[in-house]
N, C-alpha and C positions, 0 to 999 in steps of 0.2 A: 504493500500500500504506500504510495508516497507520502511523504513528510507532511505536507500542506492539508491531506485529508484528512489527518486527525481532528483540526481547532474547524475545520468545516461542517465535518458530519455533527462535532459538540454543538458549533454555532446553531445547526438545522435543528436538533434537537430543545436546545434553549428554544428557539423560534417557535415552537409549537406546542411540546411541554408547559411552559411558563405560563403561558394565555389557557391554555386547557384550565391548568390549577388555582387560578384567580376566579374561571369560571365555577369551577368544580364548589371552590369556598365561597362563590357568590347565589350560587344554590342551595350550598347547606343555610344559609339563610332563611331558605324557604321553613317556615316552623311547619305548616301544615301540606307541605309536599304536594300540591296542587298542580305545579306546572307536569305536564307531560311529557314523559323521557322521548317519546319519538317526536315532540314539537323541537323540543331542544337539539336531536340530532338533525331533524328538517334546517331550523334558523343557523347552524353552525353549516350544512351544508349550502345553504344560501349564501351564508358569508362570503364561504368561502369562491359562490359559481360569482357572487356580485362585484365580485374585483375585476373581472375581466373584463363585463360590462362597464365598469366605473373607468376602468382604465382603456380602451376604445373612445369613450364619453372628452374624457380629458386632450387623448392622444389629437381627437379631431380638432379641441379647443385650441390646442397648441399652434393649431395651422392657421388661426385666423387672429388668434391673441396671444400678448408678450409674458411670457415664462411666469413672474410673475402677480400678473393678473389672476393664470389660470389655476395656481397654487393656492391663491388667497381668498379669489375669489369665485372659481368655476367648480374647485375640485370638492369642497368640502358640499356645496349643495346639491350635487351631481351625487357623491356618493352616501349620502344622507338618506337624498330623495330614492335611492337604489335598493340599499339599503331596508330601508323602511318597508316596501312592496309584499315579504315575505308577513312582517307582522301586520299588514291591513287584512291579510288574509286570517292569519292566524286569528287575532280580537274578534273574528267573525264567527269563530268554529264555539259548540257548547264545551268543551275543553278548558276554555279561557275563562275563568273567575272572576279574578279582580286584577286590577292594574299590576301588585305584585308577579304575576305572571309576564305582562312585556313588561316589566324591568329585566326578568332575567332571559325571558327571549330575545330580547333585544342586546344585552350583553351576549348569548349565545351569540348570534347573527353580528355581533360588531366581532367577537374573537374569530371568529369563520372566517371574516374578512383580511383583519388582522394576522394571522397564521401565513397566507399566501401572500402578502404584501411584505409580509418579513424574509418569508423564501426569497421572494426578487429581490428585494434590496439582498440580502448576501450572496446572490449569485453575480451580484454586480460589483462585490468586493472582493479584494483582498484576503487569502486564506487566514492570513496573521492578523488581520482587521478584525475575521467574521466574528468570531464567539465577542468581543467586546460593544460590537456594534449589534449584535442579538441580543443582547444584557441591556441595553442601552434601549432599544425598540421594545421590548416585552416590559419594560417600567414604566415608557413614555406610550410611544405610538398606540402599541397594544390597547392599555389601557384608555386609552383617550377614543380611541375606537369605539370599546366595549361600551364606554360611559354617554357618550351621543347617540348611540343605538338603544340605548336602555331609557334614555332622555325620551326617547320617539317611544318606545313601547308604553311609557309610564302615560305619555300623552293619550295614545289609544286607547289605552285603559281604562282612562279619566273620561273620554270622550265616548265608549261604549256605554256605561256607567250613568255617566251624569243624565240629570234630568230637567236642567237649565239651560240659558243661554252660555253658562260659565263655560258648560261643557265647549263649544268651540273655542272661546279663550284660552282654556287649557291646549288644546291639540296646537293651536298657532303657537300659544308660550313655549309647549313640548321643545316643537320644532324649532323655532327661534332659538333654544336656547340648545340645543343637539349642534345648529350651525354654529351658533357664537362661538361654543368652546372649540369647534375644528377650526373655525375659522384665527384664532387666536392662536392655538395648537403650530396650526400651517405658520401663522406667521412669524412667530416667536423662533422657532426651528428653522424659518427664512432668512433669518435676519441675520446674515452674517457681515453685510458690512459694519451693523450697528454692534452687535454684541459677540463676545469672546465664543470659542467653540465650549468650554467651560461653563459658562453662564446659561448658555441656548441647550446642553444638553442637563445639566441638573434643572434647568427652571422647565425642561418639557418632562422628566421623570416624578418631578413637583403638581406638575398639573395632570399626570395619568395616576398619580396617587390623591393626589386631595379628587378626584373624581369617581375611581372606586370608592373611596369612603362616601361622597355625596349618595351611588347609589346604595351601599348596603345603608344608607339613613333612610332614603325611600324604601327600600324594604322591610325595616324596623316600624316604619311611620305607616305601611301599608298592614304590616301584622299586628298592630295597633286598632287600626280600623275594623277589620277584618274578625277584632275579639268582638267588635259591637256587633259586627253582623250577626257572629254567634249567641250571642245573648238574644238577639231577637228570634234568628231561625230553629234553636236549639228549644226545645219546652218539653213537659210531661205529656200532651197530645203527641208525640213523636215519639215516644217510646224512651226519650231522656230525664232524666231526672236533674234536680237542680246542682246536685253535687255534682252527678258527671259532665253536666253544661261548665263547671266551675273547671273544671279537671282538663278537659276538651283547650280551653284558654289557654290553659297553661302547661301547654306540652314540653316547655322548653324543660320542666321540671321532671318529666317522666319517669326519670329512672327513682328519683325521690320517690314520686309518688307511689309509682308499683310496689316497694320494698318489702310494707308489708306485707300486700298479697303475693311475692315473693317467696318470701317468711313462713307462711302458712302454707303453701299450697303447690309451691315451687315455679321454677324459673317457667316452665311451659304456658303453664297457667296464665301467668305474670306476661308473658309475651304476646297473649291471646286479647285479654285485657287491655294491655297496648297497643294492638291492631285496631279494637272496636274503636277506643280513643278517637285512633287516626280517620276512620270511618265516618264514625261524626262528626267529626271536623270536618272531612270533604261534602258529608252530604248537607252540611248549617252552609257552608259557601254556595254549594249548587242551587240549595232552597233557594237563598235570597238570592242570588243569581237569576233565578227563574225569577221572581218579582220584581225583580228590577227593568227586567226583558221587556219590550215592547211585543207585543201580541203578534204573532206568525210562526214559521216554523222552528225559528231558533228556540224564543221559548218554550215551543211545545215540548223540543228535544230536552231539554235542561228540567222542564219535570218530569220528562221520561226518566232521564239520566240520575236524577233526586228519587224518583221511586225505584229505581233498581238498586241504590244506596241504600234507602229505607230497608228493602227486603234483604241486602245485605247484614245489615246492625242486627235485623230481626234474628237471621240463623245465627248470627256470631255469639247473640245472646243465649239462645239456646243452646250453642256448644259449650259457652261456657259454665253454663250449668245456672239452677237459681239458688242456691248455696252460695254461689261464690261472687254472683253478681250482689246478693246482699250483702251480706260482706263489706263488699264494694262500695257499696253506698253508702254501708253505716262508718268507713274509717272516714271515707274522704269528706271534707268539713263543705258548705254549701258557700257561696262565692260573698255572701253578705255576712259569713262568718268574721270573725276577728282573727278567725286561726291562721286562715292564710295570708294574713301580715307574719305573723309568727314563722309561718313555714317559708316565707320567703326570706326571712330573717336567718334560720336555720339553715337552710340552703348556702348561705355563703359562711355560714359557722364553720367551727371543728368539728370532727367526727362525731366528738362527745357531746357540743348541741344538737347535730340531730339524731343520733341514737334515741337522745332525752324526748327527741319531738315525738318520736314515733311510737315512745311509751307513752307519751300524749293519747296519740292520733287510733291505737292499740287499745286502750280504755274506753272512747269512745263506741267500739263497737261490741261490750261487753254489755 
C-alpha cells in the first residue's frame, strides 16, 4: 500500500464516521423514539443523492456569476432549498409526530449531505492534508450542514402542526434562519483576505458546534412540549392510568423507575414494563397527532395508526400479567405527587439516596 494511503483512507473514515456519530447522539435525544429508522436512513440517503444536485445547481451559477457571489450567495439557498424536498415529503407521511422528528430528519439529511461533500473536498487534497482537513470539516462544515437542515425540519414541523397564521411565520423564520447560518458559515470560511487561516477555521468549528447545541435545545424544548401533549392524550379512558401517564413523561428516568419491578419480578418483567412505557408514549403522540390533523386521509391514517397502538398497550398488558401491572401502579407515585420532586432529586443523589427512595416508593405499594 503506499505511504500517502494510510492518513487518506483515516481522512475518509473521519469524513463519514464523525457526522454518523453526532447524528447517532442527536437521536439518542429522541426521549420517546418517534422518528423512524427507515425515514432516517431515507433523509441520510437524500443527503447524501442532494449534493450532486446542489453541486450541478452551483456548477451552472459559476458560468454566469463571480466565484464569490455564488458561494455566498447562490450556494447556501440552492442547497437549503434541495435539501429541504426530502422533508416536505416526509412532514407529510403519518410517521411524522411532532417537529422533534424534522429536527432530527433534517440533521439526518444535512449529515447525508455533509458525508459526500467531505469525500470531494479530500479527494481534492493533499494525502498529508487529508485527515487534518477531515477533522477540520466534520466540527465545522458537517455540522453546520446538519444544523440548517434540522432549522428547515423544525420549521415543517411547526408549520404541519400549527393552527394559526404563526404557523407560516414559523416555516419563513425556519428557513431564513437555515440560510443565515450557511450563509455566514460560507462566508466567514471565504474570507480569507480578511481573516487568518487560524481564525476562519476555529471560528467555522465554533459555529458547527454552538449549532449542534442550538439543535439538541430544540429537541429538549420539543420533549418538553410533547410531555403536555401526553398529559392530554394519555387518560384512564385509554387504558392508562395516572401514574403510568406520570411514568410515560418521564422516561429519561426508566431505569430508576423499573428497579423495583426489577427487584420483585426480575429483569424480563422489568423490560416488558419498559416497552408498554415506550408504547404509550408513541400512541399519547399519535392520538394528539391525529387531533391536530386536518380532516382527510392523513388523519384518518394517524387514528388508524393510534388504534393499532391502542391494541398494542392492550396485549402488552395482558402479557404482562395483572399482578404485576398492579404493582405497577401502586409503586409508581401519580404526577401531582410530591414524590417525584423527590425522585428527581434522588436521581442525581448517591446510591445510598436512592436505595433510600425506593424503600420509599416499596412501602407504598404495601
Amino acid at each position: 500500500m503506499p505511504t500517502g494511503a494510510v492518513p487518506t483512507i483515516a481522512a475518509a473514515v473521519v469524513s463519514v464516521l464523525i457526522p454518523l456519530l453526532f447524528l447517532y447522539v442527536v437521536r439518542r435525544l429522541d426521549l420517546y423514539a418517534s422518528t423512524d429508522r427507515r425515514a432516517v436512513v431515507l433523509c441520510i440517503g437524500w443527503g447524501c443523492a442532494s449534493f450532486g444536485i446542489a453541486l450541478a445547481i452551483n456548477g451552472a451559477a459559476l458560468g454566469a456569476l463571480a466565484r464569490a457571489v455564488v458561494i455566498v450567495g447562490v450556494a447556501p439557498v440552492a442547497e437549503e432549498l434541495v435539501k429541504a424536498l426530502v422533508l416536505v415529503d416526509q412532514v407529510r407521511r403519518p410517521s411524522f409526530t411532532y417537529f422533534v422528528d424534522g429536527a432530527i430528519l433534517g440533521f439526518a439529511t444535512g449529515t447525508g449531505f455533509a458525508m459526500i461533500e467531505n469525500l470531494v473536498y479530500l479527494l481534492g487534497a493533499p494525502a498529508a492534508d487529508g485527515l487534518g482537513m477531515s477533522i477540520n470539516r466534520v466540527f465545522g462544515a458537517s455540522l453546520m450542514h446538519g444544523t440548517a437542515c434540522a432549522l428547515v425540519g423544525v420549521a415543517l414541523g411547526r408549520w404541519r402542526f400549527g393552527r394559526d397564521a404563526r404557523r407560516a411565520a414559523a416555516l419563513a423564520g425556519g428557513l431564513a434562519a437555515a440560510m443565515a447560518l450557511h450563509v455566514t458559515f460560507n462566508g466567514w470560511t471565504a474570507a480569507v483576505d480578511l481573516l487568518s487561516p487560524a481564525v476562519r477555521v476555529y471560528g467555522a468549528i465554533g459555529l458547527g458546534l454552538c449549532g449542534v447545541a442550538a439543535v439538541a435545545a430544540m429537541i429538549v424544548q420539543g420533549l418538553h412540549e410533547e410531555r403536555s401533549w401526553l398529559r392530554q392524550a394519555l387518560a384512564p379512558d385509554v387504558g392508562v392510568t395516572e401514574a403510568e401517564a406520570g411514568a410515560v413523561q418521564r422516561l429519561r428516568q426508566v431505569r430508576t423507575l423499573l428497579a423495583p419491578v426489577e427487584a420483585h419480578f426480575g429483569s424480563a418483567r422489568a423490560a416488558e414494563v419498559g416497552d408498554l412505557l415506550r408504547l404509550q408514549a408513541r400512541f399519547g403522540l399519535k392520538r394528539q397527532a391525529a387531533a391536530l390533523a386536518s380532516a382527510g386521509a392523513l388523519k384518518a391514517r394517524l387514528e388508524d395508526d393510534a388504534a393499532a397502538l391502542r391494541r398494542a398497550m392492550d396485549e402488552a398488558q395482558r402479557s404482562i400479567g395483572v399482578y404485576v401491572m398492579a404493582y405497577v401502579r401502586a409503586v409508581w407515585p401519580t404526577e401531582d405527587d410530591t414524590l417525584w420532586a423527590r425522585l428527581d432529586d434522588a436521581v442525581a443523589a448517591t446510591d445510598g439516596g436512592t436505595d433510600n427512595l425506593w424503600d420509599t416508593l416499596d412501602e407504598r405499594a404495601r
